[in-house]
C-alpha positions as CSV (number, residue, x, y, z in Angstrom):
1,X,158.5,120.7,77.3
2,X,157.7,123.1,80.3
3,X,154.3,124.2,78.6
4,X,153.3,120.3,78.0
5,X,154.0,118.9,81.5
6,X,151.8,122.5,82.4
7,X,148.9,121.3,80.3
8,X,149.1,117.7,81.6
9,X,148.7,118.9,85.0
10,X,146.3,121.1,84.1
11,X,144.4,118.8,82.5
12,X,144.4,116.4,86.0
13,X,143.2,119.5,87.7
14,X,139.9,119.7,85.2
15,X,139.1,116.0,85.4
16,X,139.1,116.5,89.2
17,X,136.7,119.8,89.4
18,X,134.8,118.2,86.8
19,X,134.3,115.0,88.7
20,X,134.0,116.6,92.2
21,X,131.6,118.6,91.0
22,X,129.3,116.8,89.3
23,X,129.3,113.8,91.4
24,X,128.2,116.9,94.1
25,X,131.7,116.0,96.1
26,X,132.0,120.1,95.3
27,X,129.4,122.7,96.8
28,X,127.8,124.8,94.2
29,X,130.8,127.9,95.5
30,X,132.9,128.5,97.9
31,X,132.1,131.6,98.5
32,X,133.9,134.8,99.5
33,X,133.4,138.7,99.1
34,X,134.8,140.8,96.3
35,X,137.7,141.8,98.5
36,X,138.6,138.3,99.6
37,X,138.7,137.2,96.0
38,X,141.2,140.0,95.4
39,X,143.4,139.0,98.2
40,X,143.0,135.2,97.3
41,X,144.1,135.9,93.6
42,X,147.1,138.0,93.7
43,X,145.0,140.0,90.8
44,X,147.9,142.9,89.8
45,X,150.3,141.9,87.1
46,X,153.9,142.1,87.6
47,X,157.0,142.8,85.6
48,X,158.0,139.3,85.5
49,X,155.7,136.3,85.3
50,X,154.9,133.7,87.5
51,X,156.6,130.4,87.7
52,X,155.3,126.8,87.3
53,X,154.4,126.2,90.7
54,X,152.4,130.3,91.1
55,X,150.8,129.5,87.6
56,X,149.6,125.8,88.5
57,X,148.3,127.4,92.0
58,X,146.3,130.1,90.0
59,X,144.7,127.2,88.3
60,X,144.0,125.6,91.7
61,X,142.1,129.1,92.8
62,X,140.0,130.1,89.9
63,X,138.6,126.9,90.3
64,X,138.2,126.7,93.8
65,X,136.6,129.7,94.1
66,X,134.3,129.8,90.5
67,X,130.6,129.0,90.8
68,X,130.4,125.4,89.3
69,X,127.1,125.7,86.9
70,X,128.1,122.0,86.6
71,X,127.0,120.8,89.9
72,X,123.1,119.8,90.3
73,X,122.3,122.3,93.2
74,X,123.2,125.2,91.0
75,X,119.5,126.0,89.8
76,X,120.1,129.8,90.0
77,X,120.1,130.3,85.8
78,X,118.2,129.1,82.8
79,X,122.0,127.2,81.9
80,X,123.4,124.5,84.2
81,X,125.2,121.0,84.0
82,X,128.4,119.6,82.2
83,X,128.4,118.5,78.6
84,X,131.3,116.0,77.9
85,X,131.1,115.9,74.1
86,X,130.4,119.7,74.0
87,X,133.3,120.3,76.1
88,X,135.4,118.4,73.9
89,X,134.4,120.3,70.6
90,X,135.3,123.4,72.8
91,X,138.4,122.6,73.0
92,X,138.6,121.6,69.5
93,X,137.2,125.1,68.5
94,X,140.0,126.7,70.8
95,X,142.9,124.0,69.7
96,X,142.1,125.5,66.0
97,X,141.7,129.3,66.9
98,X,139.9,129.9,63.3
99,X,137.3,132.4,62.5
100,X,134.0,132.4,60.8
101,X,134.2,134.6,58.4
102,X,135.1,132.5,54.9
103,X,135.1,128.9,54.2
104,X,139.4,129.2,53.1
105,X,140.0,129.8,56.5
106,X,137.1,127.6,58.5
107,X,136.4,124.8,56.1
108,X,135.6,122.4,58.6
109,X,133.8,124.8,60.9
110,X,131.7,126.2,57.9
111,X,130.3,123.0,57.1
112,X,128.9,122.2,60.5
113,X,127.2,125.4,61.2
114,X,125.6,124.8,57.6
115,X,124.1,121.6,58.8
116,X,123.2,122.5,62.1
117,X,121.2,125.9,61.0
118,X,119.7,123.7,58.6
119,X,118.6,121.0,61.1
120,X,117.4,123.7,64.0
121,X,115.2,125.1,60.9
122,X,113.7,121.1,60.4
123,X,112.7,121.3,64.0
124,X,110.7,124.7,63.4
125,X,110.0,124.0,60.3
126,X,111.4,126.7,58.1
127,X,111.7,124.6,55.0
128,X,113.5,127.2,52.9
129,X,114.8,129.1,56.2
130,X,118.3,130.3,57.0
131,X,120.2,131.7,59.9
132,X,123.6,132.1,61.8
133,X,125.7,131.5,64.7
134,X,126.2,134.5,67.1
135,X,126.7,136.0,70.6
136,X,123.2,134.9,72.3
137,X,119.9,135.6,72.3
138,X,120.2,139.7,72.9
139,X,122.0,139.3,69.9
140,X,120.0,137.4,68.3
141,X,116.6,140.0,69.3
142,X,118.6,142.5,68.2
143,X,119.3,141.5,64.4
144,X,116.0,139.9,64.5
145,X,114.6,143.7,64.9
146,X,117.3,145.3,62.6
147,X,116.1,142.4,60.0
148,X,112.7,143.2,59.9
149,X,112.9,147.0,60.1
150,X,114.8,146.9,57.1
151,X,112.1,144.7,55.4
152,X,109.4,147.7,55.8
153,X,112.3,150.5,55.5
154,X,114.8,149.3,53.3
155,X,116.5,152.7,52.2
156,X,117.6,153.1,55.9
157,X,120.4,150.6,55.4
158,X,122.2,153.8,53.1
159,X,119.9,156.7,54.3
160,X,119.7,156.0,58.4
161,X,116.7,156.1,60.5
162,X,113.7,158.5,59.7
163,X,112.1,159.1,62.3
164,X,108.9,160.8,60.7
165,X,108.6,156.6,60.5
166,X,107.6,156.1,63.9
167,X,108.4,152.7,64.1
168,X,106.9,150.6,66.6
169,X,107.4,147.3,68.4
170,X,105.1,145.0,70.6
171,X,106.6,142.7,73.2
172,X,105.1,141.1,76.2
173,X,105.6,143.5,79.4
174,X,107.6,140.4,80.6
175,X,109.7,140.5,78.0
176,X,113.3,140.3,78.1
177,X,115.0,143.9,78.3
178,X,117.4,143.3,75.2
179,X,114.6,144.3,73.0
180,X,114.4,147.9,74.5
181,X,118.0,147.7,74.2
182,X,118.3,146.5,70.6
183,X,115.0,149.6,69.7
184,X,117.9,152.0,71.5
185,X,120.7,151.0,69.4
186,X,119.0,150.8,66.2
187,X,117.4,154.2,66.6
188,X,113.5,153.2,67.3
189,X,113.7,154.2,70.9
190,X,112.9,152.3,73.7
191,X,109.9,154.6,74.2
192,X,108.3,152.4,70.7
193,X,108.7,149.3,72.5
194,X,104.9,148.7,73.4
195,X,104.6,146.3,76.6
196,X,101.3,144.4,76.1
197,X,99.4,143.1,78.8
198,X,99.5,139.4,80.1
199,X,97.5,137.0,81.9
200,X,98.0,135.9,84.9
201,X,100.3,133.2,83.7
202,X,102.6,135.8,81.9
203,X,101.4,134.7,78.3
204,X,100.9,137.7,76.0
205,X,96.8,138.3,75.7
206,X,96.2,139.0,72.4
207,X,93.7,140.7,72.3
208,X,95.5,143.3,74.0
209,X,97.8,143.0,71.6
210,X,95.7,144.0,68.5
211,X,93.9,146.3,70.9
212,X,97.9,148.4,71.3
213,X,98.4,147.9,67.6
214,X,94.7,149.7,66.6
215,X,96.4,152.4,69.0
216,X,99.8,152.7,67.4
217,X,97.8,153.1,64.1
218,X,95.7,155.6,65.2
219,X,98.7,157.8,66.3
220,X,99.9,157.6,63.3
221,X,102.6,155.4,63.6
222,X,104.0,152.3,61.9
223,X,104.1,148.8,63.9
224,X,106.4,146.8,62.5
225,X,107.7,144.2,64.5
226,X,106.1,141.8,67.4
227,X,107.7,139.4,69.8
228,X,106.6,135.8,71.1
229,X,108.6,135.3,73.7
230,X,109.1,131.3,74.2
231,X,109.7,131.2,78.1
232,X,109.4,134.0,79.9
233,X,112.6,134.9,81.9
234,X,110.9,134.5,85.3
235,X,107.7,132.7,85.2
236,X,108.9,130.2,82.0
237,X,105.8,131.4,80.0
238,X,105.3,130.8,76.5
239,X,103.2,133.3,74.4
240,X,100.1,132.1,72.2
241,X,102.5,132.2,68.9
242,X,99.4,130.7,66.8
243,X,96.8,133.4,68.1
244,X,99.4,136.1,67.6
245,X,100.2,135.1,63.8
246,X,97.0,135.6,62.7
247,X,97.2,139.4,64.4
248,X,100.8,140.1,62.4
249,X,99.3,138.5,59.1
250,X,96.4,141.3,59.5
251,X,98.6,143.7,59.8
252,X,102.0,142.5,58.0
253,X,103.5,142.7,60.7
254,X,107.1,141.0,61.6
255,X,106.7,138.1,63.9
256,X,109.6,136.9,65.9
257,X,109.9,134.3,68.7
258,X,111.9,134.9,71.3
259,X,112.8,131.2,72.1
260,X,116.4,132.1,73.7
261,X,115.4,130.3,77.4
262,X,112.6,127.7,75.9
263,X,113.4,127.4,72.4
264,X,115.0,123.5,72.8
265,X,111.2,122.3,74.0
266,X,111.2,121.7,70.0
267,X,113.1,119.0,70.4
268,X,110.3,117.2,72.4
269,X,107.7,115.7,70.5
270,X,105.6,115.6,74.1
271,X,105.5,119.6,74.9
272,X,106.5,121.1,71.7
273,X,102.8,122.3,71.3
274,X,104.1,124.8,73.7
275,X,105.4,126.7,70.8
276,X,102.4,125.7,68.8
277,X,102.4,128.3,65.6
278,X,106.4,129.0,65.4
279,X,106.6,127.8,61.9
280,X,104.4,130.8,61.0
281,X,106.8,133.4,62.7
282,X,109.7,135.4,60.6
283,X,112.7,134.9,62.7
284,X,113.8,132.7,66.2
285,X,116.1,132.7,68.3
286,X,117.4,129.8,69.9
287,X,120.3,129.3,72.6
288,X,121.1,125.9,72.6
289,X,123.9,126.9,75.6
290,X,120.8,126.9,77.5
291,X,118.9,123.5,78.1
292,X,120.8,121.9,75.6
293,X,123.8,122.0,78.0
294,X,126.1,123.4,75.4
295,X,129.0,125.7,77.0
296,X,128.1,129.4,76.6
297,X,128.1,131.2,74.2
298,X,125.6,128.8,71.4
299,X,123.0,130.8,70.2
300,X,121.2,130.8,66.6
301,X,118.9,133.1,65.0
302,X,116.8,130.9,62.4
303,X,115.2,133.0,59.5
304,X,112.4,131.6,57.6
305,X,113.5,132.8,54.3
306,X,116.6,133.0,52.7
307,X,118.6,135.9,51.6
308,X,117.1,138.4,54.4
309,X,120.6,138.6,56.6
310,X,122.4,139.2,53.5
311,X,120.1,141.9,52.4
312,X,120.7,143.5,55.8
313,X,124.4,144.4,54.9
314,X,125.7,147.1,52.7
315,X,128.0,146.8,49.9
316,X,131.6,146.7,51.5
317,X,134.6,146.5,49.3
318,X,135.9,143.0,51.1
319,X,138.3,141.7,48.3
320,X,140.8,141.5,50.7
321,X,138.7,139.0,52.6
322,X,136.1,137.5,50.4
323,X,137.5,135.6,47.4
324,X,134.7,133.8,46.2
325,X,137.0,130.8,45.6
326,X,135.3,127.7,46.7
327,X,132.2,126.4,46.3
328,X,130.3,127.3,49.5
329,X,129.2,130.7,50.5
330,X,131.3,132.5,52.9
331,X,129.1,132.9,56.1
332,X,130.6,136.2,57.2
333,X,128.8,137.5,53.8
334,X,125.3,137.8,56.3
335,X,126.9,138.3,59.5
336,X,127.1,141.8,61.3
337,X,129.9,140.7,62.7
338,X,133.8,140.2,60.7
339,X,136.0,138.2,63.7
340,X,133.2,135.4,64.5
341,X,133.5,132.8,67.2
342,X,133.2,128.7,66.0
343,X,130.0,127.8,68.3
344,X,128.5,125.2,66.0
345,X,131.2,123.0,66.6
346,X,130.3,122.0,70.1
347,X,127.1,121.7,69.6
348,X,127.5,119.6,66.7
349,X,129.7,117.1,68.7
350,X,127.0,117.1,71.5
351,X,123.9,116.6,69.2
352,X,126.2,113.7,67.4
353,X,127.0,111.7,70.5
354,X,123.8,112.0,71.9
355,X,121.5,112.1,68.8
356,X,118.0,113.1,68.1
357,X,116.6,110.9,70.7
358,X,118.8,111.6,73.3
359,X,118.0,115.3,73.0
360,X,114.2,114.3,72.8
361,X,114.8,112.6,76.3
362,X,116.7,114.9,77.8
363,X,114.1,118.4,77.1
364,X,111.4,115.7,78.3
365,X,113.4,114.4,81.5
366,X,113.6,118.2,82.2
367,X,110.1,118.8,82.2
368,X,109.4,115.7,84.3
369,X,112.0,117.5,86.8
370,X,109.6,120.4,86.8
371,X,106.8,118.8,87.3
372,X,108.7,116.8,90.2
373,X,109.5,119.8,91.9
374,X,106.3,121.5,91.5
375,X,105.2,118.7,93.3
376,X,107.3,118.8,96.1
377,X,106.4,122.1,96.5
378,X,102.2,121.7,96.6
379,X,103.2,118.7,98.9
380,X,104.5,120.8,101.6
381,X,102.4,123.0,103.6
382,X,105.4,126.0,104.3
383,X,105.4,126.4,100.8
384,X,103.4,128.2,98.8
385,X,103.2,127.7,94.5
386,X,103.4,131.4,93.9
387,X,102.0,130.7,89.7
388,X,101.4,127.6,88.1
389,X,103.9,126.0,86.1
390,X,104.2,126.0,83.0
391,X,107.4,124.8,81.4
392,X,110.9,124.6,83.4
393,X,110.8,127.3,86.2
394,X,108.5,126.9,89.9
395,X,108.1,129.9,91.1
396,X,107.4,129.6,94.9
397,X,108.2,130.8,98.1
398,X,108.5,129.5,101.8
399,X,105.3,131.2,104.1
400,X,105.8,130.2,108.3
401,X,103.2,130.0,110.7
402,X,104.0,133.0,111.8
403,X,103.6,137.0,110.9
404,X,107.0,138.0,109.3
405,X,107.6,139.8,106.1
406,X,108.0,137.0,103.4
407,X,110.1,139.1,101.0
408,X,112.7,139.5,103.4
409,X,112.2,135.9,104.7
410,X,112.7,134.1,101.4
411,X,115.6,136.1,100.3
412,X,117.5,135.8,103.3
413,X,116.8,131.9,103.0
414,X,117.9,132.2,99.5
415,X,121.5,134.2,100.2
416,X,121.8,131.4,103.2
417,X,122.1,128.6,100.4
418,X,123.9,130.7,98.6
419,X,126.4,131.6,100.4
420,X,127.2,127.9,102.2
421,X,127.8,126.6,98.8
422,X,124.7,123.7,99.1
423,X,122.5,125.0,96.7
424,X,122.0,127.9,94.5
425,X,118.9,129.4,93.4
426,X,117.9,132.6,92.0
427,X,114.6,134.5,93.1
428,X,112.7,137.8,91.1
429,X,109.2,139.8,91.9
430,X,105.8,138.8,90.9
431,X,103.9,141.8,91.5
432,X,105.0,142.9,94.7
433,X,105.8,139.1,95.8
434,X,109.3,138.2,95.8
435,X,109.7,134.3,94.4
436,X,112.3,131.5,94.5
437,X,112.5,130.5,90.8
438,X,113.9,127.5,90.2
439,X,115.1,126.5,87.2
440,X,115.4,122.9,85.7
441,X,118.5,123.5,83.1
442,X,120.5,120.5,84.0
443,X,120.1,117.6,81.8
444,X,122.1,115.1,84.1
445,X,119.1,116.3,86.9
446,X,117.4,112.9,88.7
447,X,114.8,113.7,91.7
448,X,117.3,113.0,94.4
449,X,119.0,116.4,93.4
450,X,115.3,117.6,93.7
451,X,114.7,116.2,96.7
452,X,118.4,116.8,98.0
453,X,117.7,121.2,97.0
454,X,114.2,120.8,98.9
455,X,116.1,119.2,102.0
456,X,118.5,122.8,101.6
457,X,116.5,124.8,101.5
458,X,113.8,123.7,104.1
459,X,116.2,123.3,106.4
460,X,117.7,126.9,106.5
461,X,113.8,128.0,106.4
462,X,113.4,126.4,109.7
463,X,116.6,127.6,111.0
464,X,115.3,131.2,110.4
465,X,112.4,130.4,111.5
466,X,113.8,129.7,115.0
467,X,116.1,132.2,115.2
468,X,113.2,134.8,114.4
469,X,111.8,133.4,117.1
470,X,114.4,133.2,119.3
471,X,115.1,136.5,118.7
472,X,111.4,137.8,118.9
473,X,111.3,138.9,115.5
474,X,108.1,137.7,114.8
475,X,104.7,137.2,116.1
476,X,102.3,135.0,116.0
């Protein structure tokens, strides 16, 4: 009886944070050092547990003092907002504790990831695709790579690695780093990860890119795999996929998008040209935890043909596991991993209650967020559109009217929000230039919260300002 009257008031406690803070009666965090935190928490664990009252009050902290990706002023990641539906097949997923390896023991679970890796491969399409569930899109780049190396060197699944091979990869030099991680783990070598040039937008230049191949050849080596990445991590940039298919057709090489931050902008019927050319890739990756709202961890990788995941697997002697007793294939059969989270569940529930056209409306209200807030920044003469925009990030940074190192400037604006708990927003380097990136994740976003951030963070710009003056930091 104890445990239910705990989860009751546990429960009260949720439906308050998650009120408070997306109604913004929360700030973004309340912030305190690492040593605070530590303090706060009562971290150690002792000999005898807590009681009702020290366990309900550990509650009470964790949430007082998490960051609440909920709230609309938290535009510091490529995830943000509150998903009802997908909160409730969360719990559902946790309520069951099953695993994804055979259909005897995830019946319900196995069904839904079926249908929604076959509805993600409609929106592509990959008419006679396949694909799984698994732990993001590093992940996903990862088996992506290991899929297609073992397409051109198939006897390494039993052999290992030869590296009289030379294997080679091409990526944009904005790529995400988890493809020199996934070369490192898979014995390529993050040395044969090529980083092609880009424009000044951050899209891949093709012609560079045939230009490195040529080069790889030349050296005697053997390109294998190139990557389109669908929203760069900073700039939101989405490679020339079409342009780049022709280039991997040429040369047979693997083509995978990279569609872990921008993938959902196939769910828009208005921008999906971005990713014009996908349906002529190998393999995508798409995080639907991202601006699909779904609670982390939801990613997919989507092959276009089916069997290559299984072929990526040796024989294992798995009677003990694998019975072959029902009528639907066991997914685990073409996953690397054995234990295997339930992550199509939420995301089923979500895309259920809010249906195809809901999700069309919500990528597209995103975009118009973008474009809002790229607006609001040309509009105001401090701030200066550091790139164009292009999908979901602005990319800008506040310039005064007076002499003062802008890197320095910015970031100190930047860890003022963040550390007041009114708005969060992260910031990264173009060139030498350091940039506010903001990030339109959040699917409940309206352009008061646009305006509301702009208000933030104009306001502890001018602040500094007058301090640095004050303080004769800075000169005219």
């Amino acid at each position: 009886m104890k445990d239910f009257e705990i989860l009751n008031k546990t429960f009260g406690k949720v439906k308050k944070e998650i009120y408070g803070s997306s109604c913004g009666k929360r700030a973004v965090v309340d912030f305190k050092t690492p040593g605070e935190l530590r303090k706060i928490m009562k971290l150690a664990v002792e000999e005898r547990g807590v009681n009702e009252k020290q366990f309900l009050q550990l509650i009470d902290d964790y949430l007082q003092y998490s960051v609440r990706t909920g709230n609309k002023q938290f535009f510091n990641q490529l995830f943000s907002g509150f998903n009802l539906p997908a909160f409730i097949g969360e719990l559902l997923t946790t309520l069951t504790n099953t695993s994804m390896y055979t259909y005897e023991v995830a019946p319900v679970a196995s069904v839904i990831e079926k249908e929604m890796i076959a509805l993600m491969n409609s929106y592509v399409p990959f008419s006679n695709g396949d694909g799984i569930f698994l732990t993001g899109g590093s992940n996903g780049n990862l088996l992506a790579m290991f899929s297609a190396r073992n397409r051109v060197f198939p006897e390494g699944r039993f052999e290992g690695y030869d590296r009289t091979q030379k294997l080679v990869a091409f990526v944009n030099e904005q790529a995400h780093y988890s493809l020199d991680t996934a070369a490192n783990l898979l014995g390529i070598g993050s040395k044969n990860v090529i980083r092609v040039k880009s424009d000044s937008k951050g899209r891949m230049d093709p012609v560079e890119l045939e230009s490195e191949i040529k080069q790889s050849l030349h050296r005697g080596e053997n390109p294998f795999f190139v990557v389109a990445t669908c929203a760069t991590t900073l700039m939101g940039a989405y490679d020339p996929m079409e342009e780049m298919a022709v280039i991997c057709k040429k040369y047979d090489l693997w083509l995978h998008a990279d569609g872990s931050f921008g993938g959902s902008i196939l769910l828009s019927d208005t921008h999906r040209q971005l990713m014009k050319g996908v349906e002529k890739a190998d393999s995508l990756v798409w995080n639907p935890h991202k601006l699909m709202n779904i609670p982390l961890v939801c990613s997919a990788l989507l092959l276009k043909e089916k069997g290559v995941l299984e072929r990526n697997l040796t024989d294992m002697n798995t009677d003990y596991l694998y019975h072959d007793t029902d009528s639907m294939e066991d997914l685990g059969k073409k996953s690397i991993q054995c234990g295997r989270r339930v992550d199509a569940v939420k995301l089923w529930f979500a895309w259920k209650y809010f249906g195809k056209e809901g999700y069309r409306e919500r990528i597209d209200s995103l975009m118009a967020m973008a474009e809002y807030a790229e607006k609001m920044v040309v509009e105001n003469p401090n701030l200066q559109l550091v790139v164009p925009r292009q999908s979901f990030a602005i990319c800008f940074r506040w310039v005064p009217d007076f002499k003062v190192d802008l890197n320095e400037f910015n970031l100190e604006v930047r860890e003022r929000l963040r550390k007041n708990g009114s708005s969060m927003v992260n910031y990264g380097y173009i060139n030498d230039k350091l940039v506010i990136r903001l990030i339109t994740a959040n699917g409940n976003l309206q352009k008061k919260d646009i305006d509301e951030f702009f208000h933030n963070f104009t306001t502890e710009a001018m602040q500094l300002e007058a301090k640095n003056l004050v303080c004769g930091e800075a000169s005219k």
